[in-house]
N, C-alpha and C positions, 0 to 999 in steps of 0.2 A: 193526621191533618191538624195543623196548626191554625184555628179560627181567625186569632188574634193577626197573625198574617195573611191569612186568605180575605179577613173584612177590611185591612188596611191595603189591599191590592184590588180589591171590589171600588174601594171610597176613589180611590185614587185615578181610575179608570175614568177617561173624558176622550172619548174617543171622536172622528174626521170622517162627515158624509163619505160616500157613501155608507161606511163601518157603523154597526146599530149592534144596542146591546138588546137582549131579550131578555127578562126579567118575568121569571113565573111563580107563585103563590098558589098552589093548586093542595087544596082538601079534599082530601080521600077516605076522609075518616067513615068505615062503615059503620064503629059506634053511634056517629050523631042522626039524631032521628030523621035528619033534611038528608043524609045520603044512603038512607033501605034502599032506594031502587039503583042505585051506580049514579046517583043524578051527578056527579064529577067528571064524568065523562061527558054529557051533552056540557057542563063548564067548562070542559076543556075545546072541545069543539068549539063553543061558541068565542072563546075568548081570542083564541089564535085566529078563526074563521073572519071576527071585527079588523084584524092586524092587516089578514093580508087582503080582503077587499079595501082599506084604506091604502095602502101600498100598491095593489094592482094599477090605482088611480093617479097616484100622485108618483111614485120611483121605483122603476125600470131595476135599477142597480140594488136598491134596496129588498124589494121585494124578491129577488132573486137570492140574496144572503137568504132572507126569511124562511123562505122553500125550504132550503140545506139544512138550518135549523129546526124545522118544524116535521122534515125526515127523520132526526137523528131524536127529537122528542118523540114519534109514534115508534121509530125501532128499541127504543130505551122502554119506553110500554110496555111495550107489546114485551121487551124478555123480562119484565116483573114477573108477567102474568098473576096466580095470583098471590104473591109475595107483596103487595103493594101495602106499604107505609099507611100511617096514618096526614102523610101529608107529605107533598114533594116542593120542592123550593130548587131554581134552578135559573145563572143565571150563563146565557151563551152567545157569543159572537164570533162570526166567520174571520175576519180579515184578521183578529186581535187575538184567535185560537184560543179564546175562553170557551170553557164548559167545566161549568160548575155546578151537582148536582147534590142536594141534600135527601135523602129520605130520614124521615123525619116521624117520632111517635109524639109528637105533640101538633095541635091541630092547630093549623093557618086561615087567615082569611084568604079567601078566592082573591087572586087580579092577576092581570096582565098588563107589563110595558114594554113598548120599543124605541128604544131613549140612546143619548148620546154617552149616558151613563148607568151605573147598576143601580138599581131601586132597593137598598141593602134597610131602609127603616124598619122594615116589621122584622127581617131578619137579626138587625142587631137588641130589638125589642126581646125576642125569644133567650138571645146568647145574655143577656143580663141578668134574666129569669134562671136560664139552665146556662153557665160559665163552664169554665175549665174546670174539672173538679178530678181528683187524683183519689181513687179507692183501693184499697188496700185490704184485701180479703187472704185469712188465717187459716192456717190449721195445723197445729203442732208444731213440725218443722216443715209446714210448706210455707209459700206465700206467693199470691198470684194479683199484679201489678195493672190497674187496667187504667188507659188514661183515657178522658171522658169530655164531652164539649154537645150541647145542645141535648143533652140526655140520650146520649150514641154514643157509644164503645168506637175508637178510634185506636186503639193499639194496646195489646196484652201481653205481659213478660212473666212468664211463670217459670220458680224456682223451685228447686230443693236442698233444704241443706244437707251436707253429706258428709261426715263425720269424716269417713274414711280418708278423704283427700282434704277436708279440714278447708272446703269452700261453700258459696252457693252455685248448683250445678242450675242453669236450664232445663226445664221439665221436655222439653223435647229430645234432650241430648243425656236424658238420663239414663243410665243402668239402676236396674233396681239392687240397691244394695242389701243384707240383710245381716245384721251381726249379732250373731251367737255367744248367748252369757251363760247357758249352760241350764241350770234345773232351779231350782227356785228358794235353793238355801243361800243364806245371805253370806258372803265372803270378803275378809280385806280386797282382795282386788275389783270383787263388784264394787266398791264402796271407792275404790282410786278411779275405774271406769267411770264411773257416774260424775264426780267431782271434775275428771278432765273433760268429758261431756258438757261439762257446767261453763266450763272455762272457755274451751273452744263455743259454746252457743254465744255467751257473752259476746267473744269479739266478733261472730259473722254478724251478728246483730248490728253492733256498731258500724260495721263498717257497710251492711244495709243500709242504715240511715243516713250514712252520708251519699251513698245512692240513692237513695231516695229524694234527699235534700235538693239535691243536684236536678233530678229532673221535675220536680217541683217548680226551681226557677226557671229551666230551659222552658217547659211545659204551660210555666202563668197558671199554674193551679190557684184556683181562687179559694179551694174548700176542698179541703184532704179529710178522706170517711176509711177509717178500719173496721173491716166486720169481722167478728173472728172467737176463737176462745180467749179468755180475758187477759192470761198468763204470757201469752204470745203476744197480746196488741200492746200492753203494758212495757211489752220488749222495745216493740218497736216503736213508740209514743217518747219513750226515756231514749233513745240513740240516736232520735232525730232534732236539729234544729229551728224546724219550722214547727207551727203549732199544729197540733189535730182539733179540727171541728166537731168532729163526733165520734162515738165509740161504740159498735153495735154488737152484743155479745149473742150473735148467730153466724152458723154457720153456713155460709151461702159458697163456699172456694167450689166447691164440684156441682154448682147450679151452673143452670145455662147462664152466659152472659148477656143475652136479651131479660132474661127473668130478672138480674141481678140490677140491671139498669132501669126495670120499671120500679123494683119495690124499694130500690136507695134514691134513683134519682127523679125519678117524676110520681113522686108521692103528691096525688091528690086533694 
């Protein structure tokens, strides 16, 4: 998900009666102490419950979109179940076949609007706080790619580099390779193995970082994070053109990427 285009198609929306956008800010957060009992659930009732006895009253056509909408908000519930976010943000319209849904680990103020356009303010409040941000987590010769917006993992590209074919493979598409140097006495050809090792790491580096460079700009990374052994991120900090914001010498590549995105990017 590209934010930076999804809020400039949000802003942009001005939509023609009878067409209504809906616009939801719902806090779900079980940490805060105002929602122990589910109280987000009688918020959600009550907020949608104001929409459509205002519309039962005043448009016929209107309140009939709202219906469809406020089906497809209880069947989206209802398959959370209990997987529910710290907050969902959501904004949908029947004739303009919007639906746009965020789950969200950072916590929103409660509302509801039914407007000619989307209500994107607290939304783009959040995205300036938590932006586009490009992490780049290490290990040895791996590196797993994850691109990031509102402190949510939106897409991950993991690598490994592979000597053998002298590229980086895809971690999905990988064979595991293993190459055998023999016993543990030191030899001229350990000694040319190692040095070609050196040489080939070199340029798959490089030629990382110009992939990397690359979807940086596609991406509007605003704040690129390497976590990783020091040796490795040093690698890949020197064969890129954009600057690195920070440098975190842990290892997180085989954490969950929900873990990964609370303790890099919504550090409290």
């Amino acid at each position: 998900m590209n934010m930076n285009k999804v809020l400039q198609k949000l802003r942009s929306c001005q939509l023609q009666s009878p067409d209504r956008m809906l616009t939801m800010y719902l806090n779900t957060d079980s940490r805060d102490p105002d929602q122990q009992g589910g109280e987000w659930k009688i918020a959600l009732k009550n907020g949608l419950t104001r929409i459509n006895e205002y519309l039962e009253a005043s448009s016929e056509d209107e309140h009939s979109r709202f219906n469809k909408i406020k089906d497809r908000i209880d069947q989206y519930i209802q398959e959370l179940g209990k997987n529910m976010p710290r907050s969902l943000v959501i904004f949908a319209s029947i004739d303009s076949q919007i639906w746009h849904c965020f789950q969200l680990q950072i916590p929103v103020e409660t509302s509801f609007y039914w407007e000619e356009r989307a209500m994107v303010s607290q939304l783009e409040k959040i995205y300036d706080a938590y932006p586009s941000i490009g992490v780049i987590l290490t290990q040895q010769n791996e590196v797993k790619i994850l691109d990031t917006s509102l402190g949510e993992i939106n897409d991950i590209e993991h690598y490994l580099f592979d000597l053998e074919s002298e590229t980086w493979r895809k971690r999905d598409d990988q064979k595991k390779v293993q190459v055998t140097t023999g016993g543990a006495e030191k030899t001229p050809q350990k000694d040319i193995f190692k040095e070609r090792e050196k040489d080939i790491q070199k340029r798959l580096y490089k030629s990382l970082g110009s992939k990397l460079d690359k979807k940086a700009a596609d991406r509007k990374w605003k704040k690129i994070i390497i976590a990783g052994d020091k040796k490795t991120a040093e690698f890949i900090k020197s064969s890129m053109n954009k600057s690195i914001d920070e440098m975190i010498q842990k290892n997180l590549l085989n954490e969950k990427e929900s873990k990964v995105a609370e303790e890099l990017l919504l550090k409290e």
